[in-house]
Backbone as ProteinMPNN parsed JSONL, in Angstrom:
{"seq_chain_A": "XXXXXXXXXXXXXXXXXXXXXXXXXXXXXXXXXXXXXXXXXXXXXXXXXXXXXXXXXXXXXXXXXXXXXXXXXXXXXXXXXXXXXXXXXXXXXXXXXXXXXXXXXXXXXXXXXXXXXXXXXXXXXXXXXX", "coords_chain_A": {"N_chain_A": [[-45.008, 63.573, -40.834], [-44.413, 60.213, -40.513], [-46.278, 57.044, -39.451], [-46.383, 53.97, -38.838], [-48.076, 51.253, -38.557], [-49.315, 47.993, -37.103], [-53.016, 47.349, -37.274], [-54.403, 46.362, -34.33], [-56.173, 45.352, -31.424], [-56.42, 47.874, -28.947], [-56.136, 48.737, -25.318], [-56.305, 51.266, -23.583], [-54.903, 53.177, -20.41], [-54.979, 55.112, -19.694], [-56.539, 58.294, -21.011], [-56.88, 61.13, -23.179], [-58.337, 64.16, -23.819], [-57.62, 67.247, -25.931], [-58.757, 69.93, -26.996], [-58.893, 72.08, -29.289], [-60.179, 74.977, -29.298], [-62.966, 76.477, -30.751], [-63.059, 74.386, -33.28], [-63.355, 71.944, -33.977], [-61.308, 70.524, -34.009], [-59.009, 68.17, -32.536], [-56.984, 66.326, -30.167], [-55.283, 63.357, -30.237], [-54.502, 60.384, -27.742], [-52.329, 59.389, -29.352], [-51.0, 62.31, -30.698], [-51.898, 61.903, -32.983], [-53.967, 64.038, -34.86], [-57.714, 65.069, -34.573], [-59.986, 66.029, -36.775], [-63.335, 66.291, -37.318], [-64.72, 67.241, -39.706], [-65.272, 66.41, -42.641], [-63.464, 67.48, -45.945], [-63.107, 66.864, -47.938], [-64.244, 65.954, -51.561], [-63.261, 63.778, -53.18], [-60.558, 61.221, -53.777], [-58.076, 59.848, -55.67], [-56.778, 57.448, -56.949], [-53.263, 55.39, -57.834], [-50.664, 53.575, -58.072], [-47.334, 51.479, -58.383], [-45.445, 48.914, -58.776], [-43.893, 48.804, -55.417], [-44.844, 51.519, -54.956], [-46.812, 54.152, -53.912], [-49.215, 56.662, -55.126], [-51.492, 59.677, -54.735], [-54.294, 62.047, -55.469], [-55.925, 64.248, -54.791], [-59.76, 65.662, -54.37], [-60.006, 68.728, -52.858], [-59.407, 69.26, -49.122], [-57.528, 67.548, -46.306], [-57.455, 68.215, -43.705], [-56.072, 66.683, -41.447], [-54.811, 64.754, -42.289], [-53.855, 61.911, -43.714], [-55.216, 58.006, -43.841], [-53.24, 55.149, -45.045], [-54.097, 52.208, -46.756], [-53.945, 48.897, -46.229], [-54.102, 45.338, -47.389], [-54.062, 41.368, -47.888], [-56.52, 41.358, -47.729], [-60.127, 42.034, -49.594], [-60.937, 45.58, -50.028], [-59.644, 46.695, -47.533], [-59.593, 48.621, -44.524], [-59.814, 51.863, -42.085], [-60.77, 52.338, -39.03], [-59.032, 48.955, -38.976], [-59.232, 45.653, -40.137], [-58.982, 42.645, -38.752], [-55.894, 41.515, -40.484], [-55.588, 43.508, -42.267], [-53.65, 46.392, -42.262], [-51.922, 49.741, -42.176], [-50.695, 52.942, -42.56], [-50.57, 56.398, -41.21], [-49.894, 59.836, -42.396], [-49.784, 62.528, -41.171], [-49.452, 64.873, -42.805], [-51.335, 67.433, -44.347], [-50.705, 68.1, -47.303], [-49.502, 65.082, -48.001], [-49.039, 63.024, -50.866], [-48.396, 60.603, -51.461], [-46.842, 57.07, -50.596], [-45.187, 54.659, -49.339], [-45.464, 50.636, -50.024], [-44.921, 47.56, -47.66], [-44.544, 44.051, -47.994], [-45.679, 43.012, -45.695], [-47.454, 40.544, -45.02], [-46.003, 38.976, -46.147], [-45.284, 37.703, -49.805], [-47.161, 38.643, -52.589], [-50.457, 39.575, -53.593], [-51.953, 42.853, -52.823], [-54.458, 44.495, -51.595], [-55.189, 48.125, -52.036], [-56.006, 51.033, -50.089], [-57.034, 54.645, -49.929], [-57.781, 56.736, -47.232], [-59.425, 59.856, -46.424], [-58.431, 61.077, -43.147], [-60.103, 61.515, -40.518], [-59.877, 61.639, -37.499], [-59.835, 58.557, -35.798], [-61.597, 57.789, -37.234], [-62.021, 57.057, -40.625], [-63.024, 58.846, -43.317], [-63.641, 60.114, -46.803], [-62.916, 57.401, -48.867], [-61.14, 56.287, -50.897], [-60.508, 55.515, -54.588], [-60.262, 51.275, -54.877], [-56.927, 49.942, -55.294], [-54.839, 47.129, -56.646], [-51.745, 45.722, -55.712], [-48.407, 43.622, -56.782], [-46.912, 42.413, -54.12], [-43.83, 42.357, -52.678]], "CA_chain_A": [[-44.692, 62.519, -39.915], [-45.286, 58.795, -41.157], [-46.617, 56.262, -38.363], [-46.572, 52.67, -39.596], [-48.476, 50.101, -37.058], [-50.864, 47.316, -37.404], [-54.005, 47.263, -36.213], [-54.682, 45.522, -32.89], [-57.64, 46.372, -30.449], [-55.552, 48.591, -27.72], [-56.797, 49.939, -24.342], [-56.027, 52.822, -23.083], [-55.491, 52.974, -19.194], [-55.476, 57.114, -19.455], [-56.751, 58.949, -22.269], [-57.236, 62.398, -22.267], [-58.5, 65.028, -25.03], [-57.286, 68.466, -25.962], [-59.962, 70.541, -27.831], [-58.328, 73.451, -29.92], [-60.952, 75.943, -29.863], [-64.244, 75.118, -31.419], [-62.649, 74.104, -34.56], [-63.724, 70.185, -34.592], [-59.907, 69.549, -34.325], [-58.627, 67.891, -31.561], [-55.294, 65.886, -30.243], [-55.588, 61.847, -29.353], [-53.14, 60.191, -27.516], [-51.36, 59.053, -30.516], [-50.824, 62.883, -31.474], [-52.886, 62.559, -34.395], [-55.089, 65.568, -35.245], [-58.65, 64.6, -34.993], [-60.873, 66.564, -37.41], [-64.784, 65.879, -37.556], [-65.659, 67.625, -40.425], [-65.141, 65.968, -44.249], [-63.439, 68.329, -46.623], [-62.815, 65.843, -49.377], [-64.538, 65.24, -52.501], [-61.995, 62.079, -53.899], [-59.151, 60.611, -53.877], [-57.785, 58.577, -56.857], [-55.083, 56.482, -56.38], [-52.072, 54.704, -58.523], [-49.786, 52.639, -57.965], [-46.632, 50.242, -59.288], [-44.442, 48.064, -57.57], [-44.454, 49.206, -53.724], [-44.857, 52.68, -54.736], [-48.485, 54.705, -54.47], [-50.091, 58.071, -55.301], [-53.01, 59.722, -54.916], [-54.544, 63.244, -55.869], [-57.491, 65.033, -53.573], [-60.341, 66.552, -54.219], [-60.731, 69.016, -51.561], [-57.969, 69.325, -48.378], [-57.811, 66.677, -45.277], [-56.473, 68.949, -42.014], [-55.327, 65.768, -40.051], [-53.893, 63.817, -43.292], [-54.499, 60.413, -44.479], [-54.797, 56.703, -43.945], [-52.816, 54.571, -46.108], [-54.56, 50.817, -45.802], [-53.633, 47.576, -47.319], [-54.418, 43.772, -47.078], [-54.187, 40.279, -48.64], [-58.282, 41.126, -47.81], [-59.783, 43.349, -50.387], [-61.658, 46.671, -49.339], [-58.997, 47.293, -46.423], [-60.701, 49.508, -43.914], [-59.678, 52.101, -41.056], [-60.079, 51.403, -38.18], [-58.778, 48.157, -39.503], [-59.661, 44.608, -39.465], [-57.867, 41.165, -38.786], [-55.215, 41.406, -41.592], [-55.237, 44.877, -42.846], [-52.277, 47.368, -41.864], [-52.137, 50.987, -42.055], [-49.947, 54.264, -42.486], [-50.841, 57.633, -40.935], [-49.428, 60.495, -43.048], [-50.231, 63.524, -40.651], [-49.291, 66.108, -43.651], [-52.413, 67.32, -45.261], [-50.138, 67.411, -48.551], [-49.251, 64.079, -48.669], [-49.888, 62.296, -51.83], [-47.569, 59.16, -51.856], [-46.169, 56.251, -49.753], [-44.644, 53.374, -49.743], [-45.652, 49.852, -48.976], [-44.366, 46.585, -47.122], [-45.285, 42.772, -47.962], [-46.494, 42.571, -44.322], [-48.432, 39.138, -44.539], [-45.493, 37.664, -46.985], [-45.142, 38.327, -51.13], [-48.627, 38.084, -53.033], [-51.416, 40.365, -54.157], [-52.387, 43.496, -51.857], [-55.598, 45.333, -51.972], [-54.449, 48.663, -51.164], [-56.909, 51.913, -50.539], [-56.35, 56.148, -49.099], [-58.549, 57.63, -46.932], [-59.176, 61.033, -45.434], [-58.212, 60.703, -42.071], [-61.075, 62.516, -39.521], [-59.553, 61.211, -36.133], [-60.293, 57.967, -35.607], [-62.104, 56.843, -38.676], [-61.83, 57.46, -42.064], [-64.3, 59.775, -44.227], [-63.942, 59.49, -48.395], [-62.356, 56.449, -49.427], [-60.425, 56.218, -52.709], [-60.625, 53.845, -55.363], [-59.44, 50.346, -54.382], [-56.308, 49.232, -56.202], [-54.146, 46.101, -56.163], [-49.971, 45.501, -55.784], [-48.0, 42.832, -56.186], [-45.397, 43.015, -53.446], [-42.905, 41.129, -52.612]], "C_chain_A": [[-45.433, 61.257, -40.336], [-45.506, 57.701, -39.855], [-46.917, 55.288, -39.375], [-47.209, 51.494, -38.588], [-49.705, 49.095, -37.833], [-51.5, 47.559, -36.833], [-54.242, 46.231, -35.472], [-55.147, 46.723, -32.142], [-56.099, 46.993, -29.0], [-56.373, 48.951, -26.395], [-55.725, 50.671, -23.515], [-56.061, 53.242, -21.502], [-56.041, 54.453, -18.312], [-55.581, 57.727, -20.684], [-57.465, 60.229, -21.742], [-57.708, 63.121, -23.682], [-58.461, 66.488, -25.128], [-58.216, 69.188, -27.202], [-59.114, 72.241, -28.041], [-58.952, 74.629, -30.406], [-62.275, 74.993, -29.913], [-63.904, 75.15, -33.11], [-62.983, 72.748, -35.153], [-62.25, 70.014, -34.625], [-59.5, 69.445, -32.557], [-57.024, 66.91, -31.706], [-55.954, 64.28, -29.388], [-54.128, 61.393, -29.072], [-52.167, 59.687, -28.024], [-50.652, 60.709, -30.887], [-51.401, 62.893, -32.434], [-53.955, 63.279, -34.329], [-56.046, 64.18, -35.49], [-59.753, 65.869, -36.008], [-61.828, 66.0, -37.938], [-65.173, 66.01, -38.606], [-64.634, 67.475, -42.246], [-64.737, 67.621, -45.201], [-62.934, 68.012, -47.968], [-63.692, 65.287, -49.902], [-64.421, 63.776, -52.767], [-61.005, 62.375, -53.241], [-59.24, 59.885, -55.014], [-56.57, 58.09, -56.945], [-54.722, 56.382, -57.166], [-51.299, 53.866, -57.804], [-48.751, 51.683, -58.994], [-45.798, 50.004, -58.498], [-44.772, 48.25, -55.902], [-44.758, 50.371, -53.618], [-46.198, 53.038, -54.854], [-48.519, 56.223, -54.356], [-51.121, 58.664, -55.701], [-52.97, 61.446, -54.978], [-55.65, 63.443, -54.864], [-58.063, 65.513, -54.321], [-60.759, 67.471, -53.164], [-59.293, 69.149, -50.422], [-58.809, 68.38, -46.94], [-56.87, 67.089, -44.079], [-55.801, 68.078, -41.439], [-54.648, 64.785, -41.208], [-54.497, 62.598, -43.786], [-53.818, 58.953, -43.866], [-54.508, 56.111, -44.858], [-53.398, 53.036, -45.757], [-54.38, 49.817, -46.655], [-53.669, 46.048, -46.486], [-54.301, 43.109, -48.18], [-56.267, 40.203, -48.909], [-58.471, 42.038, -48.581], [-61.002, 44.05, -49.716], [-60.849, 47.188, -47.71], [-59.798, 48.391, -45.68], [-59.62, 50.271, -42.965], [-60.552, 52.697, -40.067], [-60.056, 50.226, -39.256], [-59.315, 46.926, -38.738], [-58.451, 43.774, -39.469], [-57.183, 41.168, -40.516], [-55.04, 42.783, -42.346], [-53.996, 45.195, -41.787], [-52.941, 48.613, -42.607], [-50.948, 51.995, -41.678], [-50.656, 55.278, -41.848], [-49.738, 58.237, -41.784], [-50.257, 61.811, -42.373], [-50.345, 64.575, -41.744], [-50.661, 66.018, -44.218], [-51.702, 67.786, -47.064], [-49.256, 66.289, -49.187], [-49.924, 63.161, -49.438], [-48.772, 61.212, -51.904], [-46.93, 57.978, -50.046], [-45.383, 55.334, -50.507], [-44.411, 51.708, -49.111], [-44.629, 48.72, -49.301], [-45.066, 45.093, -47.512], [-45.355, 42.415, -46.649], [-46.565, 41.376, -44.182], [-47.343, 38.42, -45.871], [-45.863, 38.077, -48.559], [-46.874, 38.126, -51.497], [-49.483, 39.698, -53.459], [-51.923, 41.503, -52.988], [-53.487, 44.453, -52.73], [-55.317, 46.607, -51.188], [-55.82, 50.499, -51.376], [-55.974, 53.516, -49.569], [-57.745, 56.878, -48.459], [-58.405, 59.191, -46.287], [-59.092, 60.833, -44.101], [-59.4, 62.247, -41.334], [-61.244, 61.916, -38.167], [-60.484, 59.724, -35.448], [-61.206, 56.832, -36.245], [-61.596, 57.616, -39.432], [-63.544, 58.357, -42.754], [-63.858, 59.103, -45.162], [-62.52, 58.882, -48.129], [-61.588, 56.864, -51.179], [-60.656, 55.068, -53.372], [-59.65, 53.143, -54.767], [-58.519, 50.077, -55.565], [-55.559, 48.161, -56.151], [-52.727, 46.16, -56.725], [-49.787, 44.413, -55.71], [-46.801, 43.057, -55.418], [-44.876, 42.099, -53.099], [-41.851, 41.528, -51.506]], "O_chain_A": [[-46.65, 61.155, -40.492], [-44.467, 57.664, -39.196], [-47.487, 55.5, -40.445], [-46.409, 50.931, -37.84], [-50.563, 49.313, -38.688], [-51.194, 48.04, -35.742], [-54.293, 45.121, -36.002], [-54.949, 47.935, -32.061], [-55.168, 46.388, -28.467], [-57.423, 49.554, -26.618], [-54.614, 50.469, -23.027], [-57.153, 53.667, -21.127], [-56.726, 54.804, -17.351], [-54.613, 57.656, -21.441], [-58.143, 60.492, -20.749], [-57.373, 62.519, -24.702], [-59.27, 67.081, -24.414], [-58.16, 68.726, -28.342], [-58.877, 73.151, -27.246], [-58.646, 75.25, -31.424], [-62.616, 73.864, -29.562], [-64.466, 75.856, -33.948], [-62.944, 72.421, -36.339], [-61.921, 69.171, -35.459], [-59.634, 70.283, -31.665], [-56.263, 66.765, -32.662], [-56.707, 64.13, -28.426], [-53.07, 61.679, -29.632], [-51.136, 59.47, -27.387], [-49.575, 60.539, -31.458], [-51.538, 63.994, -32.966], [-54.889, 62.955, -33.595], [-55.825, 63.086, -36.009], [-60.237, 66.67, -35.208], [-61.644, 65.248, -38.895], [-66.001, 65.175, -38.972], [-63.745, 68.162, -42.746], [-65.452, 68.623, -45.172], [-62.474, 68.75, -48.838], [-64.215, 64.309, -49.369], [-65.24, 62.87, -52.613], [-60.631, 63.272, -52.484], [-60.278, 59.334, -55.38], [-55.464, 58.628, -56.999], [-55.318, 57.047, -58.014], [-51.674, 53.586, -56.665], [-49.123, 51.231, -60.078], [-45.399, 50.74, -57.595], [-45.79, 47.847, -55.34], [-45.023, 50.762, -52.481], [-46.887, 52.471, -55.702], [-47.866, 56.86, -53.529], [-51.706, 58.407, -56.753], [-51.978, 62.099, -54.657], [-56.104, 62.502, -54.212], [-57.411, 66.007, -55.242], [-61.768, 67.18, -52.521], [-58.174, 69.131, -50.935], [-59.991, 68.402, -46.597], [-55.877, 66.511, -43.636], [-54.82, 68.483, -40.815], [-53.842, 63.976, -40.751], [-55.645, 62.5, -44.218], [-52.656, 58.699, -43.547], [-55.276, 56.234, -45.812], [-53.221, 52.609, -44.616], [-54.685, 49.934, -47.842], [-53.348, 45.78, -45.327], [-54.352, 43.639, -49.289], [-56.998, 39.551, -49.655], [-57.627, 42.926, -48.702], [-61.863, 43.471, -49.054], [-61.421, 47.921, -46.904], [-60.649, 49.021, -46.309], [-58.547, 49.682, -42.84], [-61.113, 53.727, -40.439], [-60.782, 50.283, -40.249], [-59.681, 46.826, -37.567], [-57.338, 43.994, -39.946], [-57.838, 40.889, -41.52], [-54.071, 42.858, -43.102], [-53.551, 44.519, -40.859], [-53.952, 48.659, -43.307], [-50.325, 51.872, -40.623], [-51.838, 54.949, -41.947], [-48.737, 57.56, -42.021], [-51.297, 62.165, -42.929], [-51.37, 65.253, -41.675], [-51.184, 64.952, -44.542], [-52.515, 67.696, -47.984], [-48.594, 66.294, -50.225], [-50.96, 62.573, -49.127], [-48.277, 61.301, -53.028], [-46.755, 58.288, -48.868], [-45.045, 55.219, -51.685], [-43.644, 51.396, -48.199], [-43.879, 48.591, -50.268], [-46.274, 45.044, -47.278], [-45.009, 41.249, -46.459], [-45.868, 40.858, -43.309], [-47.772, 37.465, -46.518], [-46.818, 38.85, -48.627], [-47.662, 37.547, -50.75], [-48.884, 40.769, -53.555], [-52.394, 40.898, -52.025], [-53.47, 44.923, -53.868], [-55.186, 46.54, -49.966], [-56.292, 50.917, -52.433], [-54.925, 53.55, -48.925], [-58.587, 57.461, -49.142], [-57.375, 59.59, -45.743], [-60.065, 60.145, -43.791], [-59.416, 63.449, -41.598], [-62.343, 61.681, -37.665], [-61.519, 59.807, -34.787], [-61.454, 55.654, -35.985], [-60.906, 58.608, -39.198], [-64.744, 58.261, -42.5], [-63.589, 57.908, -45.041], [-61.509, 59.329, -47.586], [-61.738, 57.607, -52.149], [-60.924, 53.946, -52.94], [-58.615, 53.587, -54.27], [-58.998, 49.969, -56.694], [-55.482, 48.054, -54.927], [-52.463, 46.526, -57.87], [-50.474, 43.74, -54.942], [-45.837, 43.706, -55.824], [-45.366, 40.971, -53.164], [-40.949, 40.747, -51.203]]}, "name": "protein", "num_of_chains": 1, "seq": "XXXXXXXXXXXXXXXXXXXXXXXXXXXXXXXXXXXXXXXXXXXXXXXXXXXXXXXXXXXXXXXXXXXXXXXXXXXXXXXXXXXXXXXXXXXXXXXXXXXXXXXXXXXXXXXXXXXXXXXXXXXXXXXXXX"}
């Protein structure tokens, strides 16, 4: 399941949390699996044109953030000007991005997703998109 959204601060007027055991995985009200506990080495990215792929070291239960900006070091949570994929599958290795902010240079990174933030980062790489 791919979720595509920018980031913008949200609140929440009911939030609730479902705890699956004592496994460190939980459910936020997005549906996305939260998992606490890092099980990734790397990541190493690629990329050409709008297309990207990345390899693991290691497996990420709740999946991955995909993050990209005209800013470089993209982050998630994200800042003013980044964007962001969810990729719930913990075997997804590819996407595919959008010129968001207009054609030009994107700094584009993959993290392990651990509900809410990010754990290991991947190397940063840059697209031009258009």
């Amino acid at each position: 399941m791919k979720k595509n959204r920018f980031c913008e601060v949200a609140i929440l007027s009911i939030g609730f949390l479902v705890l699956l055991g004592t496994s460190n995985v939980s459910a936020n009200t997005s549906g996305e699996l939260n998992s606490t506990t890092s099980k990734v080495s790397s990541i190493t990215l690629t990329g050409e044109n709008a297309s990207i792929k990345w390899t693991v070291d290691g497996s990420s239960a709740s999946g991955f953030k995909v993050v990209w900006s005209k800013n470089s070091e993209p982050t998630y949570p994200c800042r003013s000007g980044d964007k962001y994929d969810y990729l719930s599958s913990p075997s997804a290795t590819s996407d595919t991005l959008t010129a968001f902010d207009g054609s030009g240079t994107y700094y584009v990174r993959v993290c392990e997703y651990l509900g809410g933030k990010c754990g290991v980062y991947s190397n940063e790489i840059t697209l031009n998109l258009t």
